[in-house]
C-alpha positions in Angstrom: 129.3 63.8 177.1 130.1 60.8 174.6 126.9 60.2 174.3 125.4 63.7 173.7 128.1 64.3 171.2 127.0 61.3 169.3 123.0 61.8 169.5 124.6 65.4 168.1 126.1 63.7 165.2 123.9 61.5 164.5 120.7 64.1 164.0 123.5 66.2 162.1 123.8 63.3 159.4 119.5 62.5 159.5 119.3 66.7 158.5 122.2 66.7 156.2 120.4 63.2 154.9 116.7 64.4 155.2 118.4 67.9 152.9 119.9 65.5 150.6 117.2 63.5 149.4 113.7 65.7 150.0 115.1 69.3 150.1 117.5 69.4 147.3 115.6 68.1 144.5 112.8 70.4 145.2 115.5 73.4 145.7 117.2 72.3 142.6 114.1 71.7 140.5 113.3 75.7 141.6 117.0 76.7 140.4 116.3 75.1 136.7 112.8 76.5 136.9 114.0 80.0 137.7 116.9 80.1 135.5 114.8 78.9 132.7 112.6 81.7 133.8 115.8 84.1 133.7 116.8 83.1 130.2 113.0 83.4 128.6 113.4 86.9 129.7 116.5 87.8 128.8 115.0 86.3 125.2 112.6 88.6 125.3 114.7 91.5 127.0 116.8 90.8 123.4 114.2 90.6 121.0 112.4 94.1 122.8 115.5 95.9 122.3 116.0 94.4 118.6 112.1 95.5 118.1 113.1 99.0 119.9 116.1 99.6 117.2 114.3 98.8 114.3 111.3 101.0 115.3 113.5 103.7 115.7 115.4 102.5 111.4 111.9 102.6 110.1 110.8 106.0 112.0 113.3 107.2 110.6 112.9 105.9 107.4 108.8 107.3 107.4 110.8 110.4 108.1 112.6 110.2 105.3 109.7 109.0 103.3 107.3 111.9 104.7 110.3 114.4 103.3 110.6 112.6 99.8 106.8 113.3 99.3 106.1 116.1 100.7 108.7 117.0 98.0 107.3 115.0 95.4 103.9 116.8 96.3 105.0 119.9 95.2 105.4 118.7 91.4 101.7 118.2 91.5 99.9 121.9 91.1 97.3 122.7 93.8 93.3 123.2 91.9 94.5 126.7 92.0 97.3 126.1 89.9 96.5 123.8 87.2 95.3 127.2 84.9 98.2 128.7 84.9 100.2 125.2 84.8 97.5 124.1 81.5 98.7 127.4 80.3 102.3 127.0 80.0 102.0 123.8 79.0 100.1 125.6 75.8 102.5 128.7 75.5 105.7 126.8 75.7 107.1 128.4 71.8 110.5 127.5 70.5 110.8 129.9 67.1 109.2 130.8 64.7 108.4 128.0 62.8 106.1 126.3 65.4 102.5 126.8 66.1 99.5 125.5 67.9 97.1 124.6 65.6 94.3 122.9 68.4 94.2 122.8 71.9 91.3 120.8 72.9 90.7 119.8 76.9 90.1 116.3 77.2 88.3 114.8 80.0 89.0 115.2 84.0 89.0 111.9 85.6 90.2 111.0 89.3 93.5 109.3 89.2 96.2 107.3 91.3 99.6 108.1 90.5 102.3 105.2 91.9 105.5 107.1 93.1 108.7 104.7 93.0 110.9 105.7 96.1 113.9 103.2 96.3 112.5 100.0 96.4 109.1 101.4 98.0 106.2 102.3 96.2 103.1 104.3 97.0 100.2 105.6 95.6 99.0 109.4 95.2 95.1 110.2 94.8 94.9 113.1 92.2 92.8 114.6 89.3 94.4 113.6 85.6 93.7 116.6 83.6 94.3 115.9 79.6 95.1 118.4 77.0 95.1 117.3 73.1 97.5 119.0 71.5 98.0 119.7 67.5 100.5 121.8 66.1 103.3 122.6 63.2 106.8 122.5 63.6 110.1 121.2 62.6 111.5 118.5 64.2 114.3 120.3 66.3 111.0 122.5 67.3 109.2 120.0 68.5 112.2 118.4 70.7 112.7 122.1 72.0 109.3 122.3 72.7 109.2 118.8 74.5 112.9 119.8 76.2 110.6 122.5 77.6 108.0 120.6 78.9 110.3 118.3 80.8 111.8 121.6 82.5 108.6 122.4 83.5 108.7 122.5 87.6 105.4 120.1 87.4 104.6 116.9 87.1 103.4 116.6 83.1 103.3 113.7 81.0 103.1 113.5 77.2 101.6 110.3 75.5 99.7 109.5 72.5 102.7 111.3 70.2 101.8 110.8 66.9 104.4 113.1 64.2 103.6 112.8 60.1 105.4 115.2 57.6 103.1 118.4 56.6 104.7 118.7 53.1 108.3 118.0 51.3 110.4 120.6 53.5 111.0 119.2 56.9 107.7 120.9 58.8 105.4 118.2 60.8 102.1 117.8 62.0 102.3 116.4 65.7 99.5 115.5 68.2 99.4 114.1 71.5 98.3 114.3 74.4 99.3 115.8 77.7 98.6 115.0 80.9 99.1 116.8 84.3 97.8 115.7 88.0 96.5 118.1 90.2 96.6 116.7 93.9 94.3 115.7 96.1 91.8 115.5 93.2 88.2 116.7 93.1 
């Protein structure tokens, strides 16, 4: 019984032995592999739901962005607005001592107009349609008239100003031009 309890013990220390020194480095070298394993995917699990939150910021901030110019949209006049918009633009009286003297349509060209939203910018693909203006007026006409202009609910810009005096009394000869965008151009 001695005897089989030591051949017991003694294949009991070659296993535990046998574990020690070929099993365990293997079994060990598997537990670093698979926890480096682990922590490569919980990198990635991080940076997917990083990715995942900012998706949903900037879809919301194309949201926003699809908002702001779909508003900004509708201060450019449709083709079939831009006559009645041209119009107003030459109708716009402040008194009596202002006049259109020439109204003269400049050229039509295809245009791109950047739109400034925060610190974003885009561009807009639209026909520029010019006006050259000439008329008579006094000088708190013609900011009246161009107070006007700027109330306008579209998109017009005025360049070109030129102002000399008509005579000694305080009347002036302006001239400029005006421009106005109609989208999505010809």
């Amino acid at each position: 019984m001695n005897r089989l309890l030591a051949i017991a013990t003694i294949v009991s220390i070659m296993l535990v032995g046998y574990d020690y020194v070929k099993i365990r480095p293997t079994r060990n070298a598997m537990i670093f592999t698979q926890r480096e394993a682990n922590a490569k995917l919980q990198a990635d699990l991080t940076t997917a739901l990083k990715a995942k939150s900012e998706i949903e910021v900037v879809s919301s901030e194309i949201n926003v962005l699809k908002g702001q110019t779909a508003e900004l949209l509708t201060t450019l006049p449709q083709k079939q607005e831009a006559g009645i918009l041209l119009e107003q633009i030459t109708r716009i009286s402040t008194g009596k001592g202002f006049s259109m003297e020439k109204v003269t349509p400049g050229a039509t060209r295809q245009a791109e107009v950047v739109v400034k939203v925060g610190e974003e910018r885009g561009k807009i693909v639209c026909t520029e349609i010019e006006i050259n203006i000439e008329m008579l007026s006094t000088f708190k006409e013609l900011g009246k008239y161009l107070e006007n202009i700027e109330m306008l609910p579209r998109l017009v810009d005025v360049t070109g100003f030129k102002t000399v005096p008509l005579d000694e009394g305080n009347r002036l000869v302006s001239q400029m031009n005006v421009k106005t965008y109609v989208y999505g151009g010809e």
